[in-house]
C-alpha positions in Angstrom: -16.1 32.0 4.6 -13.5 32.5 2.1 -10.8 32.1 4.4 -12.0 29.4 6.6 -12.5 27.5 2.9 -8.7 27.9 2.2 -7.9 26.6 5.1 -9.9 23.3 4.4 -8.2 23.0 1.0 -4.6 23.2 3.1 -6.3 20.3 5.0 -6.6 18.4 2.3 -3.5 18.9 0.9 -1.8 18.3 4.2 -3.3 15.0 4.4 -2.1 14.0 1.5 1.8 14.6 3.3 0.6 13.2 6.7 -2.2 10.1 6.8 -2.9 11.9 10.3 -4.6 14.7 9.3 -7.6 13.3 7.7 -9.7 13.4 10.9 -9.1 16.5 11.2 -10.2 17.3 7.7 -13.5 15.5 8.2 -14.1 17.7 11.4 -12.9 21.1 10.3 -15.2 20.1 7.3 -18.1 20.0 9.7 -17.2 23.2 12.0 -17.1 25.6 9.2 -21.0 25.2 9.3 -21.7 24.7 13.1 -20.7 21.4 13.4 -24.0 19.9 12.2 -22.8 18.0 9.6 -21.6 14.3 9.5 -18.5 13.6 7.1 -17.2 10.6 6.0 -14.1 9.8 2.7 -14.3 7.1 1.3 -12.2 4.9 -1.7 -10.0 2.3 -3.6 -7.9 2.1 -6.7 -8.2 -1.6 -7.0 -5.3 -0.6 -10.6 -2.9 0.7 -8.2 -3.4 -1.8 -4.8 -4.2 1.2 -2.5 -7.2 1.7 -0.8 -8.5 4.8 1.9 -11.0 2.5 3.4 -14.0 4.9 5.5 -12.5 8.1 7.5 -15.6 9.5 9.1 -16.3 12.1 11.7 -19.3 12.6 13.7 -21.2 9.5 13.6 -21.8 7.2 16.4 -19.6 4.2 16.8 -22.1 1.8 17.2 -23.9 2.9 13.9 -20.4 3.0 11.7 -19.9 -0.4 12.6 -24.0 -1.4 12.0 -23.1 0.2 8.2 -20.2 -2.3 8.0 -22.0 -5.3 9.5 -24.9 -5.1 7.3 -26.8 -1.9 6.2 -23.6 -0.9 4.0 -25.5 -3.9 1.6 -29.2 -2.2 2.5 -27.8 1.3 1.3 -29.8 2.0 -1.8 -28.1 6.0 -1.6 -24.8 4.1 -2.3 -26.6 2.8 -5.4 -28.3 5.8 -6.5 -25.1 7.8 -6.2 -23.1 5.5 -8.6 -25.6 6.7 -11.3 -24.5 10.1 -11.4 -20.7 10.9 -13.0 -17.4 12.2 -11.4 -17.7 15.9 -9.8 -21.7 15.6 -9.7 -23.0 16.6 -6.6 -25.9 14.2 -5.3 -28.2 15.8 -2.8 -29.7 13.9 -0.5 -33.0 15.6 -0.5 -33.6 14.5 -4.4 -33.4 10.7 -3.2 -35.5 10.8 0.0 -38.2 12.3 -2.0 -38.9 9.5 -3.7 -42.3 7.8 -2.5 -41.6 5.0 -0.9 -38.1 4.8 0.8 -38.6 6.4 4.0 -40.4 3.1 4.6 -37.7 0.9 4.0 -35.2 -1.3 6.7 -32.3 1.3 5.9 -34.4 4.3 6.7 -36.1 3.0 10.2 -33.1 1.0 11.3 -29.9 3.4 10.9 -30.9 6.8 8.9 -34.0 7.5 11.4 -32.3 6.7 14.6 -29.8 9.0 13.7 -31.5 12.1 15.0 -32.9 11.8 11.0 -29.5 12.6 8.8 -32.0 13.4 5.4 -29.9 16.0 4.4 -26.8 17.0 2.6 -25.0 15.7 -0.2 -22.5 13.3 -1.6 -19.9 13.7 -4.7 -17.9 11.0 -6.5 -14.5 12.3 -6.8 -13.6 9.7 -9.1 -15.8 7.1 -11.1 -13.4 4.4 -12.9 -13.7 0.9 -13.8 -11.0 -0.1 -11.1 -11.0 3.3 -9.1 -13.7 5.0 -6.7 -13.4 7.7 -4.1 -16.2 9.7 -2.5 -16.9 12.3 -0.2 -20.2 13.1 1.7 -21.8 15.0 4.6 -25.0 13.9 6.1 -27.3 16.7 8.2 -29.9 16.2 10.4 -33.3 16.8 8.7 -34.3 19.8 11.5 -31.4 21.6 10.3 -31.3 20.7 6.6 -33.0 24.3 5.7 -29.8 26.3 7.2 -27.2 23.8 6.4 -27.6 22.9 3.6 -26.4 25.7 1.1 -23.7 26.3 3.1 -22.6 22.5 3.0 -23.0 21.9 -0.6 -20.7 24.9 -1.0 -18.2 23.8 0.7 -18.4 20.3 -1.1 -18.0 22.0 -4.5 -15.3 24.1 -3.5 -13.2 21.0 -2.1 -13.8 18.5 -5.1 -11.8 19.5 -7.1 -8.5 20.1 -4.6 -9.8 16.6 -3.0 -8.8 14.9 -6.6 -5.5 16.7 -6.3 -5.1 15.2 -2.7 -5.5 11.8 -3.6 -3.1 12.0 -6.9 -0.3 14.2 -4.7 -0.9 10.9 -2.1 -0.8 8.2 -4.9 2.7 9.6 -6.0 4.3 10.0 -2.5 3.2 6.3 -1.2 5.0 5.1 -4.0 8.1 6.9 -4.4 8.7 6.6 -0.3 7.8 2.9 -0.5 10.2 2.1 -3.3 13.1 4.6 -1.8 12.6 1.9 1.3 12.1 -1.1 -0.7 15.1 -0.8 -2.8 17.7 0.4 -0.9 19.9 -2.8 -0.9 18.8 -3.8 -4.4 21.3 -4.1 -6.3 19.8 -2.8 -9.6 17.0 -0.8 -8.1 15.9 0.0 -11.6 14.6 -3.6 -12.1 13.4 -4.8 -8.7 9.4 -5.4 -8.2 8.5 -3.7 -4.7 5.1 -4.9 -2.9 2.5 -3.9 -0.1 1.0 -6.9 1.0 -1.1 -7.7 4.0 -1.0 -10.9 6.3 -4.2 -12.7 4.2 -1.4 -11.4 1.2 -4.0 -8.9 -0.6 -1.4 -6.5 -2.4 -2.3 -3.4 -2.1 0.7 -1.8 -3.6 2.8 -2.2 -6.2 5.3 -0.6 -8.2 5.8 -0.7 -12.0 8.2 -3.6 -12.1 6.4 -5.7 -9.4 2.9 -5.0 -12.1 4.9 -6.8 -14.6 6.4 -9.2 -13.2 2.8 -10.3 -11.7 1.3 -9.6 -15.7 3.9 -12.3 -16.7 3.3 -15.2 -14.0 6.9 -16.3 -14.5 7.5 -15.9 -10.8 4.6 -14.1 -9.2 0.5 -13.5 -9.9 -2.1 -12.8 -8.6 -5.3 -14.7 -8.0 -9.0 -13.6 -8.4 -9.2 -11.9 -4.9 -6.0 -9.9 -6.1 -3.5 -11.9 -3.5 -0.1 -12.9 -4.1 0.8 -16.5 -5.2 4.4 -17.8 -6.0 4.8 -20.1 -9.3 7.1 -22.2 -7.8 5.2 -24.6 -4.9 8.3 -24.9 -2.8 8.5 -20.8 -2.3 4.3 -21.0 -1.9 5.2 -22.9 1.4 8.0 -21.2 2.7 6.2 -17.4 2.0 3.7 -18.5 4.1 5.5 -19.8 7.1 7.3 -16.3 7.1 4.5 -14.9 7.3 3.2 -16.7 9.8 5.5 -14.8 12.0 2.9 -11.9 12.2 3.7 -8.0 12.3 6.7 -9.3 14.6 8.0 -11.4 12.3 12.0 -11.1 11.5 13.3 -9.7 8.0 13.6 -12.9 5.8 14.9 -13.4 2.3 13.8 -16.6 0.5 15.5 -18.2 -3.4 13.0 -18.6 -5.8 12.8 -19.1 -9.4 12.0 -18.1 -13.0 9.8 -19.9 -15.4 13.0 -20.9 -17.2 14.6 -22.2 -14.1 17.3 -19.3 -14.4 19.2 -17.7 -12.0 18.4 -16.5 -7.8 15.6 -14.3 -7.3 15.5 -12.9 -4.2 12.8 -12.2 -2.4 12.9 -9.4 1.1 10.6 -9.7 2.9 9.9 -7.3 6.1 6.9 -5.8 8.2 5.8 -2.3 7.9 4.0 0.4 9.3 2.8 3.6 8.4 5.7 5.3 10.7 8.3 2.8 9.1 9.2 5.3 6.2 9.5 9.2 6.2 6.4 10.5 6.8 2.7 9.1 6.6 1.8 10.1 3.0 -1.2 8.3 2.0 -4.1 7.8 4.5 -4.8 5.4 1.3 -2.0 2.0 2.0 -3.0 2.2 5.4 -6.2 2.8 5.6 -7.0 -0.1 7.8 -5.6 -1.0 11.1 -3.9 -4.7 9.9 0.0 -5.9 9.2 1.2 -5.0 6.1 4.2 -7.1 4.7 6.7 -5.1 2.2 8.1 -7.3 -0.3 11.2 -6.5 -2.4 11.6 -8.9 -5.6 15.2 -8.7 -7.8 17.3 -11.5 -9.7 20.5 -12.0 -8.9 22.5 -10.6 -11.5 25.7 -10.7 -10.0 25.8 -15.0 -10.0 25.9 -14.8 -13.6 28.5 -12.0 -14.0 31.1 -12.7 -11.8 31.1 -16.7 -10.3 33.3 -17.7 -12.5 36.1 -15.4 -12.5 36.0 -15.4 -8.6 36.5 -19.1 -8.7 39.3 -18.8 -11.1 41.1 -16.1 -9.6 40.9 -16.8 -6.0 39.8 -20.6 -5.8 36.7 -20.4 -4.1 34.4 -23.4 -3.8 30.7 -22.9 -5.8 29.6 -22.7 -1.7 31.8 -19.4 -1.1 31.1 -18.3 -4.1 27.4 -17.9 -4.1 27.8 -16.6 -0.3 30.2 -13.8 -1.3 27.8 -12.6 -4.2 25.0 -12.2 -2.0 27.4 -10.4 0.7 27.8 -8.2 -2.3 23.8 -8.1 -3.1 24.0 -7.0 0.6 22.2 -9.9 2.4 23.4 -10.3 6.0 24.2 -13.4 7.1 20.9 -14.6 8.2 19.2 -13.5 5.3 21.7 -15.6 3.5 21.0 -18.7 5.7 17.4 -17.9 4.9 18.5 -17.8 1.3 20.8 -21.1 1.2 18.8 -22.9 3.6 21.5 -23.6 5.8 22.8 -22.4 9.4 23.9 -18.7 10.2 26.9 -20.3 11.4 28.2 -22.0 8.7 27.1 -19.1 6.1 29.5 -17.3 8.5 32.6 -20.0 8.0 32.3 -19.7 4.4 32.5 -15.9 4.4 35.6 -16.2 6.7 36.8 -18.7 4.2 36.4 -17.2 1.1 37.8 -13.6 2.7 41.0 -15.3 3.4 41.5 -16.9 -0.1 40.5 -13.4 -1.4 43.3 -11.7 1.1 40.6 -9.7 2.9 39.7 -8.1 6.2 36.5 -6.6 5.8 33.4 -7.5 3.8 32.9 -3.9 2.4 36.6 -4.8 0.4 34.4 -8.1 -0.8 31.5 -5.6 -2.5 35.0 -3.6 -3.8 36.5 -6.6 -5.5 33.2 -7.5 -7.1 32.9 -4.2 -8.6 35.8 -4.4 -10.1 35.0 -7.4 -11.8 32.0 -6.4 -12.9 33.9 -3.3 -14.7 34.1 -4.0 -18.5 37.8 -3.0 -18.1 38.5 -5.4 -15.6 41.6 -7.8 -16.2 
């Protein structure tokens, strides 16, 4: 047993590194004691926008969607469990045994028909305000007798390397979503990144994007925890890219500040689990639905260097703001997007403002700006 247990806490740890691996968690749970047991995760951290939805193994189809349908709201376990504290183990035994609630809806509709699941036991992993995770085995009452002290051991041996899991996947969702998000940004250190999905529920983001959504002065959230733009004109055109679905194109749009400072500009881009290195979480993409990934960052560079590139090489205010965000490292669509004007002329005013800056090549554009933006520039 002491061996086959290690290997279920390398499980868990592995699916913390690869979202694909939690089914097979769930069932090597369940064959370490005959395969009698039915195992279902489940959890959110509504404080960090992620979310592991239900991973189950064993139970019928038909029933899993039942729970979701309508006896997830006839569940009085579910209730009873949320009495007990973090790392408590909840037998299942101690509720049925209560007078009274073998005759309820729940029992006769979906526990019952179920070949009886009775048995086993339940554990909150975590029990915050904002964050709940959960992990459970249900056994069939015929076999309850030789199950299930052989189950609850393996439940309290995994609690505690489950919490671990779920931190290890909290971490690596969000450095590999940033490492993605940011890497055109042209101060990374600054730029909000968000997980959104198509109804535009965030269900990530990073430590930038938190404040920026704290401050309202270009993003919020509303009481359902989706994304809203302050400014109305933005609200409209965020919601025609997204209309574009999981095939959508990558689009930038201008918005912004409160203060009616400078470009903010907002990426925006579909993604999958198998868009970045490796499926970390099992938790942003727990549910089979588009995600959006947002990127968020003001445009430092208009401020810094438009008016020495006008003065120096005579660009118009036009190919000015085009070569700055050829510098941010928009393409030239994004910067149509941006602009709200044809690829094509964006594309004449970058040839245009090369030649007055005696260039060949874009990359010596970026050059040029750095240069500039060098407090020892002359």
């Amino acid at each position: 047993m002491k061996d086959r247990l290690e290997t279920l806490t390398m499980l868990a740890y592995g699916a913390a590194l690869d979202d694909r691996k939690w089914g097979a968690f769930l069932q090597a749970c369940s064959d370490l004691v005959g395969g009698g047991v039915r195992t279902c995760l489940f959890g959110y951290d509504m404080e960090a926008r992620i979310e592991l939805g239900a991973r189950q193994f064993g139970y019928d189809p038909a029933f899993e969607q039942s729970y979701v349908d309508y006896y997830s709201e006839k569940d009085f376990f579910a209730a009873r469990l949320m009495k007990h504290g973090a790392g408590e183990l909840v037998a299942y035994e101690d509720v049925w045994s209560e007078a009274g609630l073998r005759g309820t809806e729940f029992y006769h509709d979906w526990v019952r028909p179920q070949e009886d699941i009775t048995g086993g036991c339940s554990v909150l992993l975590f029990k915050q305000d904002k964050r709940l995770f959960a992990f459970s085995g249900s056994i069939r009452s015929q076999d309850t007798e030789w199950l299930e002290t052989p189950w609850q051991q393996i439940v309290r041996h995994l609690t505690p390397h489950l919490r671990q899991a779920f931190e290890v996947a909290r971490v690596l969702a969000s450095a590999d979503l940033e490492k993605r998000a940011l890497v055109n940004v042209q101060d990374p250190a600054a730029a909000g990144c968000i997980v959104l999905t198509r109804d535009r529920r965030i269900v990530f983001a990073n430590a930038n994007a938190e404040a920026m959504l704290s401050s309202g002065e270009v993003i919020r959230s509303d009481f359902r925890q989706r994304l809203v733009f302050r400014d109305a004109g933005c609200e409209g055109n965020f919601a025609h890219a997204l209309s574009g679905g999981a095939t959508m194109e990558p689009q930038a749009l201008r918005i912004h500040d409160a203060a009616g400072g400078a470009d903010i500009v907002c990426r925006i881009a579909p993604i999958g689990p198998g868009d970045i290195g490796h499926r970390p979480s099992g938790i942003l993409f727990g549910r089979e639905e588009p995600r959006y990934l947002l990127t968020i960052a003001r445009g430092h560079l208009v401020f810094d260097a438009a008016a020495q590139m006008r003065g120096r090489f005579g660009l118009t205010p036009h190919e000015t703001q085009v070569v700055l965000h050829v510098a941010s490292g928009l393409s030239a669509r994004e910067i149509a997007e941006v602009r709200g004007t044809s690829v094509y002329t964006v594309r004449n005013q970058i040839h245009s403002a090369m030649s007055k800056m005696d260039v060949r090549r874009q990359p010596e554009i970026v050059r040029i700006i750095e240069a500039m933006r060098n407090p020892l520039f002359q």
